[in-house]
RODO-2510 file (C-alpha; in nm, 4 decimals, decimal comma):
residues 483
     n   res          X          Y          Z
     1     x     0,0000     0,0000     0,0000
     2     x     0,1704     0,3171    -0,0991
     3     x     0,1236     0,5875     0,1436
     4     x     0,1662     0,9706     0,0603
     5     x     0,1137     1,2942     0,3288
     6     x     0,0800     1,6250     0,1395
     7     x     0,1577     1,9289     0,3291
     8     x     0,0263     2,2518     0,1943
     9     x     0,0868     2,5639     0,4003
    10     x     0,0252     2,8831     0,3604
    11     x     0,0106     3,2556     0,6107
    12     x    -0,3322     3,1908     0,6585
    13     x    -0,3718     2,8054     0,7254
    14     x    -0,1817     2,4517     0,6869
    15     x    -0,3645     2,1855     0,5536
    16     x    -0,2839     1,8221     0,5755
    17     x    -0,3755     1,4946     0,3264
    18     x    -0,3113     1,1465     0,3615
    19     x    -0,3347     0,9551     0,0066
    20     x    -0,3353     0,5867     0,0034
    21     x    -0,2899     0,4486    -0,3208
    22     x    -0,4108     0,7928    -0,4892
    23     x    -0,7583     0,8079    -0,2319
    24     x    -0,7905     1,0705     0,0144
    25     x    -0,8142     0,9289     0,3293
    26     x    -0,8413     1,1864     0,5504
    27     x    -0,8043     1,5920     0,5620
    28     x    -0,6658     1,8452     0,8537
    29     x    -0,6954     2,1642     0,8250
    30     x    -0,5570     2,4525     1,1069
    31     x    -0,6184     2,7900     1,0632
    32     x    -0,3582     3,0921     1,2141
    33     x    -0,6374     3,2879     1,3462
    34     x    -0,8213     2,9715     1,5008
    35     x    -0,5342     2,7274     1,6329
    36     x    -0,6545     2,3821     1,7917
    37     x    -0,6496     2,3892     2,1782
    38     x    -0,6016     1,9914     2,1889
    39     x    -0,2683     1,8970     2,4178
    40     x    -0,2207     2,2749     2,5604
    41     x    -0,1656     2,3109     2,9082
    42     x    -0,2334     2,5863     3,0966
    43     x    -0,2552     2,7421     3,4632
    44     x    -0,5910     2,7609     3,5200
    45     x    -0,8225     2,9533     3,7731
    46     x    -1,1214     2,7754     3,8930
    47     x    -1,3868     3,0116     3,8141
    48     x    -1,7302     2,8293     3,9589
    49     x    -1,7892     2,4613     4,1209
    50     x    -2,1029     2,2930     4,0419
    51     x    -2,1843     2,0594     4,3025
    52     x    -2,5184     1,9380     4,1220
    53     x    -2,3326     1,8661     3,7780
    54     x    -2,0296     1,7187     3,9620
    55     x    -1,8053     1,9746     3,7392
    56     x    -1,6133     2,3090     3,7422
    57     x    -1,6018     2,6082     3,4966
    58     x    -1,2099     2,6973     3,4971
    59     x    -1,1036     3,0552     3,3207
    60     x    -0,7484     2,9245     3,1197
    61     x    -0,7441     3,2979     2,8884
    62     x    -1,0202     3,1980     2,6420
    63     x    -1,3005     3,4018     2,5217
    64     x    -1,5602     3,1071     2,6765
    65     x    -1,4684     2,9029     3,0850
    66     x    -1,3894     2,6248     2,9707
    67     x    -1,5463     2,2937     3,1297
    68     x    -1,3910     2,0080     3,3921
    69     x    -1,5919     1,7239     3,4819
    70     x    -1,5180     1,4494     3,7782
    71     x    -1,4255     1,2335     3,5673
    72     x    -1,1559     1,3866     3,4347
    73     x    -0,9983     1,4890     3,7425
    74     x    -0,6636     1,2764     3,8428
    75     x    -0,7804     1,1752     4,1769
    76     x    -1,1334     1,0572     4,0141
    77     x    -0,9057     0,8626     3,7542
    78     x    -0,6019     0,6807     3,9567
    79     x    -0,9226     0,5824     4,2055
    80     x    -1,2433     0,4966     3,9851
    81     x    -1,3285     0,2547     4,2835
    82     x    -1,3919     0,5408     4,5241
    83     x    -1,6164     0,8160     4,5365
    84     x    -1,5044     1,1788     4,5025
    85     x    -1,6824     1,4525     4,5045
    86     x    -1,6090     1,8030     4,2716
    87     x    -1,6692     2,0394     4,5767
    88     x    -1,3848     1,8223     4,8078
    89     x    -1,1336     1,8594     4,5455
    90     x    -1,1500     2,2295     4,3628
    91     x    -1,2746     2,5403     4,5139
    92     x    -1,3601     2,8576     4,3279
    93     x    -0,9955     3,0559     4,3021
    94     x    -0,7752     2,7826     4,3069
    95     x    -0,5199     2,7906     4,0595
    96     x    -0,4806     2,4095     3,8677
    97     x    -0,2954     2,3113     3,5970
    98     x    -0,5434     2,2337     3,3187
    99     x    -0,4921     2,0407     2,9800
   100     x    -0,7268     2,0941     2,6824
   101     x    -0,8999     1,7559     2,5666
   102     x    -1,1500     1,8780     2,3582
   103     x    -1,1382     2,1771     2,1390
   104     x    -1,4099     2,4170     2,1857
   105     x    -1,6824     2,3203     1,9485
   106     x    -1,9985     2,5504     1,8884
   107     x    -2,1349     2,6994     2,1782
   108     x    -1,9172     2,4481     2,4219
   109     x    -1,6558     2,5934     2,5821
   110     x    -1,3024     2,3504     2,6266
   111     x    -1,3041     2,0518     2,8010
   112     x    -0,9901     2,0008     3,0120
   113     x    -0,8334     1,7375     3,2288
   114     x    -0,6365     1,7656     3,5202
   115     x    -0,4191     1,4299     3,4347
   116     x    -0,1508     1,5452     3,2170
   117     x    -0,0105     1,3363     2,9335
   118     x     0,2785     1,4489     2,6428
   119     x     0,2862     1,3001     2,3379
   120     x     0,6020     1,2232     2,1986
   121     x     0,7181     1,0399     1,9028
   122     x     0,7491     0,6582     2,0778
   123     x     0,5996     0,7355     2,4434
   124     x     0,2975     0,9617     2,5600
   125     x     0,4366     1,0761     2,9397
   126     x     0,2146     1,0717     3,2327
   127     x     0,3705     1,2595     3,4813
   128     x     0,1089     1,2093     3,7655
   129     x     0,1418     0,8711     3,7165
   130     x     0,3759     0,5383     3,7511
   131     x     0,2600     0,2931     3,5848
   132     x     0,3737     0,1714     3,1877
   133     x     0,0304     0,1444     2,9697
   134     x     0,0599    -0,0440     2,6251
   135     x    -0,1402     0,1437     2,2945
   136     x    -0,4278    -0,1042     2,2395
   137     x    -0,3005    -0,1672     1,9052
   138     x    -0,0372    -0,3716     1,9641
   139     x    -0,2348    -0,6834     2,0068
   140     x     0,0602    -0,9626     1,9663
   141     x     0,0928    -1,0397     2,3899
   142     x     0,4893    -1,1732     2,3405
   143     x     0,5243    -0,7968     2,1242
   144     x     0,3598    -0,6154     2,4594
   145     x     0,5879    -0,7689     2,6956
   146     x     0,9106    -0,7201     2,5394
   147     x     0,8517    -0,3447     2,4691
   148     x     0,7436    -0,3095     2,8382
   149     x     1,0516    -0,4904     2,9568
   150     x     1,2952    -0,2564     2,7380
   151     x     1,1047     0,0276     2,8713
   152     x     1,1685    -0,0332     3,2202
   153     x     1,5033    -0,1235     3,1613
   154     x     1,5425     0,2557     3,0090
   155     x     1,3847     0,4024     3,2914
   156     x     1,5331     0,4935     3,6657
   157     x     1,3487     0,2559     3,9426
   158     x     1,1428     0,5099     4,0567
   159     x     0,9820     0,6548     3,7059
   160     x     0,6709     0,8629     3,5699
   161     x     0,4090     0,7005     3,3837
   162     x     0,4183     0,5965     3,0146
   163     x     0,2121     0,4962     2,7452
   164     x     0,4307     0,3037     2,4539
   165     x     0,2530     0,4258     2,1238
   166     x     0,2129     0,1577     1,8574
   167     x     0,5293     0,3124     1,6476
   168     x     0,7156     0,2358     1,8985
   169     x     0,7337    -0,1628     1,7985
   170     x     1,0029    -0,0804     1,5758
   171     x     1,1754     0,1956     1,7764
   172     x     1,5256     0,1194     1,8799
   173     x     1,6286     0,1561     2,2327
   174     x     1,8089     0,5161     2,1395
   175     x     1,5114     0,6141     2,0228
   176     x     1,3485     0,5135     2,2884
   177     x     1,5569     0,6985     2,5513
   178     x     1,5565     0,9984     2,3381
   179     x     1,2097     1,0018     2,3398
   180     x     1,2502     0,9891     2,7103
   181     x     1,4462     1,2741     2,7992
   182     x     1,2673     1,5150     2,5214
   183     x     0,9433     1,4824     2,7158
   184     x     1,1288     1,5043     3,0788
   185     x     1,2998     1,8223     2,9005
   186     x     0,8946     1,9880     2,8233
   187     x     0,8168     1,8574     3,1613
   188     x     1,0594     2,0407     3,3455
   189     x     0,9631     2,3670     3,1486
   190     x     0,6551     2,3326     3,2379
   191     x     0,6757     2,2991     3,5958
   192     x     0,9386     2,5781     3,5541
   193     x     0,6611     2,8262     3,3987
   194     x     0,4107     2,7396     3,6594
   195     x     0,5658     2,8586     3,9574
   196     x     0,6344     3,2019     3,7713
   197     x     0,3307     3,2721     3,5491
   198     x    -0,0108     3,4251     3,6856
   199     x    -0,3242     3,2142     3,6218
   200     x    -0,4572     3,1708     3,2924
   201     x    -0,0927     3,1436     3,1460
   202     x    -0,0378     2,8778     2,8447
   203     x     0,2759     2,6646     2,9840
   204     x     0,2989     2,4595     2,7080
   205     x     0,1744     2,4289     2,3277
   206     x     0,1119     2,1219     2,1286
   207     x     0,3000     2,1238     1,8089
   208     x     0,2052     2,2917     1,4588
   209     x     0,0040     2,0166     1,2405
   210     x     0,3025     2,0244     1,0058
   211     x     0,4970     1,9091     1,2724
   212     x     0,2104     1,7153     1,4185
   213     x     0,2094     1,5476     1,1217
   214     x     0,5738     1,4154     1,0811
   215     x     0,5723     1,2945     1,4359
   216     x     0,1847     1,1256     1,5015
   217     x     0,0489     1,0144     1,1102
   218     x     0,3884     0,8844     0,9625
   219     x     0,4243     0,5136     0,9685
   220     x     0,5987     0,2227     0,7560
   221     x     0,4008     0,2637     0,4682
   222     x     0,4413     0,6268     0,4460
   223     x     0,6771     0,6812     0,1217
   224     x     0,6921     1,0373     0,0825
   225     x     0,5810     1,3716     0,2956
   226     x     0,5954     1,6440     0,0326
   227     x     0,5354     1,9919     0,1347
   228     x     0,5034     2,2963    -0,0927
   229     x     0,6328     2,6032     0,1174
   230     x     1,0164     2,5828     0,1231
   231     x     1,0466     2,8005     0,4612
   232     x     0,8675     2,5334     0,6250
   233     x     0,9996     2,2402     0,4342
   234     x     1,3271     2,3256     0,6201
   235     x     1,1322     2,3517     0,9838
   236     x     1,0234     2,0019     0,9369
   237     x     1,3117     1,8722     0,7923
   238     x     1,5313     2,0105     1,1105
   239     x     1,2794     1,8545     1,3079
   240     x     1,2837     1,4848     1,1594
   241     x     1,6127     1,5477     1,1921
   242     x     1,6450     1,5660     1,5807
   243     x     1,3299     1,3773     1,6786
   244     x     1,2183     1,1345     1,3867
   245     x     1,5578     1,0111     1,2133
   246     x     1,3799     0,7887     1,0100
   247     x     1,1615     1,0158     0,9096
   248     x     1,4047     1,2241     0,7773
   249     x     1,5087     1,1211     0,4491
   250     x     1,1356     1,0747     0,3285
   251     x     1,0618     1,4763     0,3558
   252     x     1,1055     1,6491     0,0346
   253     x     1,0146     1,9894    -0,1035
   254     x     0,7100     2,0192    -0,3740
   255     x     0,8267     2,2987    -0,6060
   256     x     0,6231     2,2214    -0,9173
   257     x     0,4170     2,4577    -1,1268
   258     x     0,0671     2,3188    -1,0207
   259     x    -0,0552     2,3502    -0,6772
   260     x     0,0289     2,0467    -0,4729
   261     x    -0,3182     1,9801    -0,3934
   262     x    -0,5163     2,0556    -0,6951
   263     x    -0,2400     1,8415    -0,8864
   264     x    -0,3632     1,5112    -0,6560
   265     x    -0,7484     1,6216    -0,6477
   266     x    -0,7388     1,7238    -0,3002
   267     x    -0,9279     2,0310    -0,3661
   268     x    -1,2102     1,8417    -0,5825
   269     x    -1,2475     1,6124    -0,2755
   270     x    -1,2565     1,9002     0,0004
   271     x    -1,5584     2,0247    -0,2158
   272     x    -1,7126     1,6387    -0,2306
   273     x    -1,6828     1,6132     0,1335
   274     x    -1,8798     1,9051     0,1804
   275     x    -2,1665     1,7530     0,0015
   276     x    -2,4630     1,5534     0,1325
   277     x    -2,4558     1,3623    -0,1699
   278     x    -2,1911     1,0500    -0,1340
   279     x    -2,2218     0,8545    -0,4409
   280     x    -2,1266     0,4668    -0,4157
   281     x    -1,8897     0,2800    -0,7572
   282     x    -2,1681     0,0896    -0,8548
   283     x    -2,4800     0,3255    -0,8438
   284     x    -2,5514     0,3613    -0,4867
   285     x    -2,5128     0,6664    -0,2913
   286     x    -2,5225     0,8141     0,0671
   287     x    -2,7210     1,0661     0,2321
   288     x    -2,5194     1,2591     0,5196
   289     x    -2,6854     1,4520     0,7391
   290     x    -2,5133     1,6423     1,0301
   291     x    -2,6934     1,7994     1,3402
   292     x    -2,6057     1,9264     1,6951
   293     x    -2,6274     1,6357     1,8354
   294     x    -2,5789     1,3329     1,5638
   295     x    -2,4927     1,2701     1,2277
   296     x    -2,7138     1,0503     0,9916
   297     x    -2,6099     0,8431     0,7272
   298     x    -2,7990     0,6710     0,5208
   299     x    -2,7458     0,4328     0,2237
   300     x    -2,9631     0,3953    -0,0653
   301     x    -2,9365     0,1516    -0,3861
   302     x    -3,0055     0,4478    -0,6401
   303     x    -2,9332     0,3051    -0,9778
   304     x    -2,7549    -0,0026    -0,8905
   305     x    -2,9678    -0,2915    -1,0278
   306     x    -2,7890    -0,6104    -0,9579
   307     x    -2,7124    -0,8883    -1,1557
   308     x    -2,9390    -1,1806    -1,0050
   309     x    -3,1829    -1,0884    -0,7354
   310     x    -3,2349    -0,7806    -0,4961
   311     x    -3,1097    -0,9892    -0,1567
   312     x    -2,8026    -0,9641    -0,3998
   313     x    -2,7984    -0,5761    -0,4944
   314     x    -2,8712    -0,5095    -0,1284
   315     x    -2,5765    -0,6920     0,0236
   316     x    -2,3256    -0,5247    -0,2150
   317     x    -2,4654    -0,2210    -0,1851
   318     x    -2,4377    -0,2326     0,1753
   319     x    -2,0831    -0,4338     0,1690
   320     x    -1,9624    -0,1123    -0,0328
   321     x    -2,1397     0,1777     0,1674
   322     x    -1,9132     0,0348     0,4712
   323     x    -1,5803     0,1404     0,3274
   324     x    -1,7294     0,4788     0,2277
   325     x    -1,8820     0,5641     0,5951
   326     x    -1,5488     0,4483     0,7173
   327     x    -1,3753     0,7106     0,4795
   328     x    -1,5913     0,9788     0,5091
   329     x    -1,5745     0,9777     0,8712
   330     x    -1,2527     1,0687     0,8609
   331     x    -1,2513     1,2713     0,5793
   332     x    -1,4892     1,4732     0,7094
   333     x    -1,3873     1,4565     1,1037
   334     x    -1,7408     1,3226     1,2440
   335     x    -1,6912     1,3045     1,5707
   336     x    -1,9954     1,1929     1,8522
   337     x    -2,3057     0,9667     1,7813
   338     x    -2,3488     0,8955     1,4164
   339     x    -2,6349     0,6406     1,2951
   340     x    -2,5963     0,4651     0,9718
   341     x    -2,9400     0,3108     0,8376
   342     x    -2,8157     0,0753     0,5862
   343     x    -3,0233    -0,0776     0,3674
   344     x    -3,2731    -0,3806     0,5338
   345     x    -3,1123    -0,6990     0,5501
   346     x    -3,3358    -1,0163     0,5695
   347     x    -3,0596    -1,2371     0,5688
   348     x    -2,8673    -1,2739     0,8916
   349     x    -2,5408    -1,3560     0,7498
   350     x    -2,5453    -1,0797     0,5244
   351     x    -2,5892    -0,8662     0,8196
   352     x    -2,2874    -1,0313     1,0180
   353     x    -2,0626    -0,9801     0,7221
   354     x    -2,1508    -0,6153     0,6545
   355     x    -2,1208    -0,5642     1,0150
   356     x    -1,7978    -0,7236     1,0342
   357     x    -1,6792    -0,5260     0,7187
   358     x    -1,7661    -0,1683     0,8861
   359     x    -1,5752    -0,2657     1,1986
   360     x    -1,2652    -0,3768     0,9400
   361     x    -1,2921    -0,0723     0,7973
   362     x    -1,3176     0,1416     1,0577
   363     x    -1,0090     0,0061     1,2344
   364     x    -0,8631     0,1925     1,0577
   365     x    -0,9026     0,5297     1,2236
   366     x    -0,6451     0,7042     1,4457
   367     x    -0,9899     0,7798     1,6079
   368     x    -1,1238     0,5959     1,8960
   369     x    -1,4441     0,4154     1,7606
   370     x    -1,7082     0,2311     1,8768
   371     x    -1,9345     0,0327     1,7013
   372     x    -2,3296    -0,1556     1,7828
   373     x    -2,4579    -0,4523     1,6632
   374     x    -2,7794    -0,4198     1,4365
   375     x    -3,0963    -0,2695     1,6288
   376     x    -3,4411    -0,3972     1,5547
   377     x    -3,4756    -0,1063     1,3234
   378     x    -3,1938    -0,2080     1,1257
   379     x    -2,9857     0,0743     1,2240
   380     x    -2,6071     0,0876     1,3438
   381     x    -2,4719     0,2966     1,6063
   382     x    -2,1253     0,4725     1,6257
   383     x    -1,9520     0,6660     1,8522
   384     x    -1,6409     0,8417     1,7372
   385     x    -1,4150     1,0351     2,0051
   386     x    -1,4472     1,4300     1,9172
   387     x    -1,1471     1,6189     1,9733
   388     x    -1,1801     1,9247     1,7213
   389     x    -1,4534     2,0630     1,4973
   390     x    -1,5730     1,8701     1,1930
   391     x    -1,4613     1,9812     0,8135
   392     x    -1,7939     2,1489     0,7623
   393     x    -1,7620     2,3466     1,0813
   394     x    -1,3836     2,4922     0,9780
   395     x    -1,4734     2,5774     0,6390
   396     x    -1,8725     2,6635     0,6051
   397     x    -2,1056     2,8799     0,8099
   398     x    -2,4862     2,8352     0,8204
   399     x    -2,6363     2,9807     0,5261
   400     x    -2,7732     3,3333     0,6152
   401     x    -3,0860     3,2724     0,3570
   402     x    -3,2142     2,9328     0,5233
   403     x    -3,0814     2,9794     0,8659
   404     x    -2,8947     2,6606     0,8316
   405     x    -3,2416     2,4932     0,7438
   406     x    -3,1322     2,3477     0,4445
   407     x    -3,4463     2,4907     0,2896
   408     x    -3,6586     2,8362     0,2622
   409     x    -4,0446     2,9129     0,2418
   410     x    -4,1870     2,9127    -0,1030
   411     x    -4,2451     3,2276    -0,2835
   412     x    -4,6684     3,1508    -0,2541
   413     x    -4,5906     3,1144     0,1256
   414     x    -4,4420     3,4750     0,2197
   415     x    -4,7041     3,6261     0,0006
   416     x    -4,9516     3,4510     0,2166
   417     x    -4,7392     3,5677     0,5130
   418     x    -4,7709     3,9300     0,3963
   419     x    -5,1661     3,9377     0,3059
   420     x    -5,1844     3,8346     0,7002
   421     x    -4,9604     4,1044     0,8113
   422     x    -5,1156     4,3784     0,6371
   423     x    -5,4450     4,2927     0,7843
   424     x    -5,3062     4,2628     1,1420
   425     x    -5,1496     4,5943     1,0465
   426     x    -5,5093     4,7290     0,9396
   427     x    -5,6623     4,6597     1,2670
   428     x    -5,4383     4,8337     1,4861
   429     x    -5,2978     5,1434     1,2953
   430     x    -5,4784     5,3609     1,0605
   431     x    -5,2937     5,3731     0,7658
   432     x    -5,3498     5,5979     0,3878
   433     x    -5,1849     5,2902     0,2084
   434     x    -4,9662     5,0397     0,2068
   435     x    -4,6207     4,9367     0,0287
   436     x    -4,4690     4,5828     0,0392
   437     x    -4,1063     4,5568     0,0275
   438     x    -4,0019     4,1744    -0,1117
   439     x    -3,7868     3,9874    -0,3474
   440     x    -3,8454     3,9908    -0,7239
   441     x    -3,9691     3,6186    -0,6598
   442     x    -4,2396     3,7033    -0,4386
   443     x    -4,3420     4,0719    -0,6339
   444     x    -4,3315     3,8710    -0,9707
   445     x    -4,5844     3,6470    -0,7844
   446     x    -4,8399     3,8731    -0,6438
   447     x    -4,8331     4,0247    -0,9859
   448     x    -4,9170     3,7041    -1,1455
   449     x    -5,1101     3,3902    -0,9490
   450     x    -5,1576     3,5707    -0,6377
   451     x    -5,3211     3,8994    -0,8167
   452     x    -5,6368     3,8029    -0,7822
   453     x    -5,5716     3,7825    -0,3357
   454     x    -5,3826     4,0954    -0,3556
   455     x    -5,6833     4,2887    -0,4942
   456     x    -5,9423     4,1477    -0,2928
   457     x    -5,7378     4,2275     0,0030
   458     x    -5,7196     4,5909    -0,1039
   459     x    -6,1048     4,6362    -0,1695
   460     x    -6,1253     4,4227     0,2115
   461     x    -5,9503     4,7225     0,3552
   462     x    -6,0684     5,0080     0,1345
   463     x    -5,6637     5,1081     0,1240
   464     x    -5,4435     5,1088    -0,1984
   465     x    -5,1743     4,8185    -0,1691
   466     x    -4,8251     4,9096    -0,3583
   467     x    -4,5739     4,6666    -0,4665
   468     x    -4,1760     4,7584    -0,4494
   469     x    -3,8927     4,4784    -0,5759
   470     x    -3,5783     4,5192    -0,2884
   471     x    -3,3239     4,3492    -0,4812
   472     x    -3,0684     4,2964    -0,1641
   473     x    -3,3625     4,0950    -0,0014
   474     x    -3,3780     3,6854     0,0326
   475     x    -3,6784     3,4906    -0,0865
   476     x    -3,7905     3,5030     0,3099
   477     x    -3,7515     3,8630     0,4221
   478     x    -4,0153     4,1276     0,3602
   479     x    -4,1454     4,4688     0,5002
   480     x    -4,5066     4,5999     0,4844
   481     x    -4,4636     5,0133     0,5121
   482     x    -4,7465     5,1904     0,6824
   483     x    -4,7853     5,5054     0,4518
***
């Protein structure tokens, strides 16, 4: 499987592709003004406790408190057998070191955790803690052992906690103690900056997603990284340099005539991915629908026909919509509950193997992912961890015609809307005449079908009704002038 990452940066924003065998597999995009909060640590001041909600509201600088929960409080997490309580362990004014799990997303304000972890290119450091955790992707039990063993063998007796990422299975053991003393080095700053800075002080930043990149989406597939800004080219290359050696020699500068990403249909994907319209190889297609508090997905056979009976076009059309959800989810950054309503399976052992192909394909993801069985209705749940806002949320607002609706009144309906309020207008003011202000759509239409109303409106009130065309206007807004 050839593996490509294309780095495209420019003042404004860096954006981030993985290609697998010329697909887009999945898209990050970080813009200057709006940098993701993920991995920061800060000094925070504990602005309100909520006893009720078992959480506290902690200022860390932002425009919005962000938002800590019990269970995401280290003493809550190193004890989940006891019982803590919010109000025993914060109190409004405390200062706390913070760290940002959750970017803010909407209206939500941050979500932070008290338990601090650094993510390095082999280990993720756990300073509050002791123990050595194991990424659950390294399933081989011999494989978990071993890298635990030459872990501890690295480490003084009495050590900090670790997690062993699964790049680290083919980490050497300078690696791995390099790894080691670059995260006791951020450590040390950061206890440094806390005992000098006020509350609400950043003590450390996550890395740029260039840099991101090189050290957390990299693997042994990866063949190239190409980036198209030379200034920053050189950034990453010093970097793989001193903290991914073998990383290194795979970084190269894109300095051809066509944009990096138009030249590998990046851009012509970006726009797809913005669609609600998926279509499938063979004829089927997807419906993606995104709300405030799921995304929808549904698959439909559209012009795929089979070739021997519907059971048939049903299972393949299903069998393919799985490695499209599992794409798109990424592609698109879907993050929380997301139902998929796949075509209705009769047959249980078609439903077992699309099942069982979702969760292959889905395995896939850097995200963590959980996945249901089949509900009565036929439907399949999935949660996916959100960290950071989805595609449609960095690049699109909601549309200021519709409201984010999706859809507007009809032109027949705002005239109808408009005969009503001029003769709720007629029974509370006295008025010579009135003027309606509208779009050419709904003018055109009151001088056409809805002529007929208009007048017999008019004679209703004994007033003279005047029509005006406000070009600036959306199909929805009017104004009814009192003359």
């Amino acid at each position: 499987m050839k593996e490509e990452i294309l780095v495209n940066v420019t003042p404004q924003e860096t954006r981030v592709a993985t290609i697998e065998d010329g697909i887009v597999q999945d898209i990050h995009i970080e813009r200057s003004a709006h940098l993701g909060l993920v991995g920061n640590i800060y000094l925070g001041m504990v602005k309100r406790v909520l006893p009720g909600m078992q959480s506290a509201f902690v200022e860390i600088g932002l425009e919005r408190a962000a938002f800590l929960h019990i269970a995401d409080v280290i003493e809550q997490r190193q004890s989940p057998n006891e019982t803590f309580r919010i109000e025993k362990l914060v109190h409004e004014g405390q200062p706390l070191m913070v760290q940002v799990i959750k970017d803010p997303i909407g209206t939500k304000g941050a979500r932070l955790s008290t338990q601090i972890s650094i993510a390095g290119r082999f280990l993720v450091f756990l300073p509050q803690e002791h123990h050595i955790g194991i990424s659950q992707r390294i399933e081989n039990g011999d494989e978990r052992e071993q890298l635990r063993e030459r872990l501890n063998k690295l480490l003084p007796k009495e050590h900090h906690g670790y997690i062993i990422r699964t790049s680290a299975d083919h980490a050497t053991d300078d690696e791995l103690k390099a790894d080691i003393d670059y995260l006791d080095l951020i450590w040390a700053d950061i206890l440094q900056k806390s005992q000098k800075l006020p509350a609400k002080s950043l003590l450390f930043q996550d890395l740029s997603l260039q840099l991101r990149a090189l050290r957390d989406m990299v693997n042994a597939d990866t063949e190239a990284v190409l980036v198209d800004s030379r200034e920053n080219y050189l950034k990453m290359a010093e970097f793989a340099g001193r903290f991914v050696a073998d990383v290194a020699p795979r970084v190269q500068h894109y300095s051809g005539e066509r944009p990096l990403f138009e030249l590998y249909g990046i851009e012509a994907e970006i726009e797809r991915a913005l669609s609600r319209r998926v279509n499938l190889k063979f004829g089927g297609y997807l419906i993606i629908d995104q709300t405030e508090a799921m995304t929808t997905i549904d698959v439909n056979t559209g012009g795929f026909v089979g070739t021997r009976n519907f059971d048939d076009t049903i299972f393949k059309t299903n069998l393919e919509a799985t490695h499209v959800i599992a794409r798109q989810l990424r592609l698109r950054n879907l993050g929380g509950i997301i139902i998929v309503d796949f075509i209705d399976m009769d047959n249980e052992e078609h439903q077992t193997a699309v099942l069982d192909e979702l969760k292959k394909a889905l395995a896939r993801d850097r995200t963590k992912i959980t996945v249901s069985t089949f509900t009565s209705l036929g439907l399949i749940e999935i949660t996916r961890k959100r960290t950071r806002e989805s595609l449609a949320h960095v690049l699109c607002e909601p549309c200021p015609t519709c409201q984010g609706r999706g859809e507007i009144k009809t032109a027949e309906s705002v005239c109808y809307e408009i005969l009503r309020e001029i003769l709720r207008e007629e029974r509370q003011f006295s008025a010579r005449e009135y003027r309606i202000l509208a779009s050419q759509t709904v003018i055109d239409r009151f001088l056409d079908e809805e002529s007929t109303n208009l007048a017999m409106l008019a004679d209703f009130i004994k007033k003279p009704i005047y029509l005006q065309v406000e070009t600036a206007y959306s199909q929805e807004q009017f104004d009814v002038v009192l003359v």
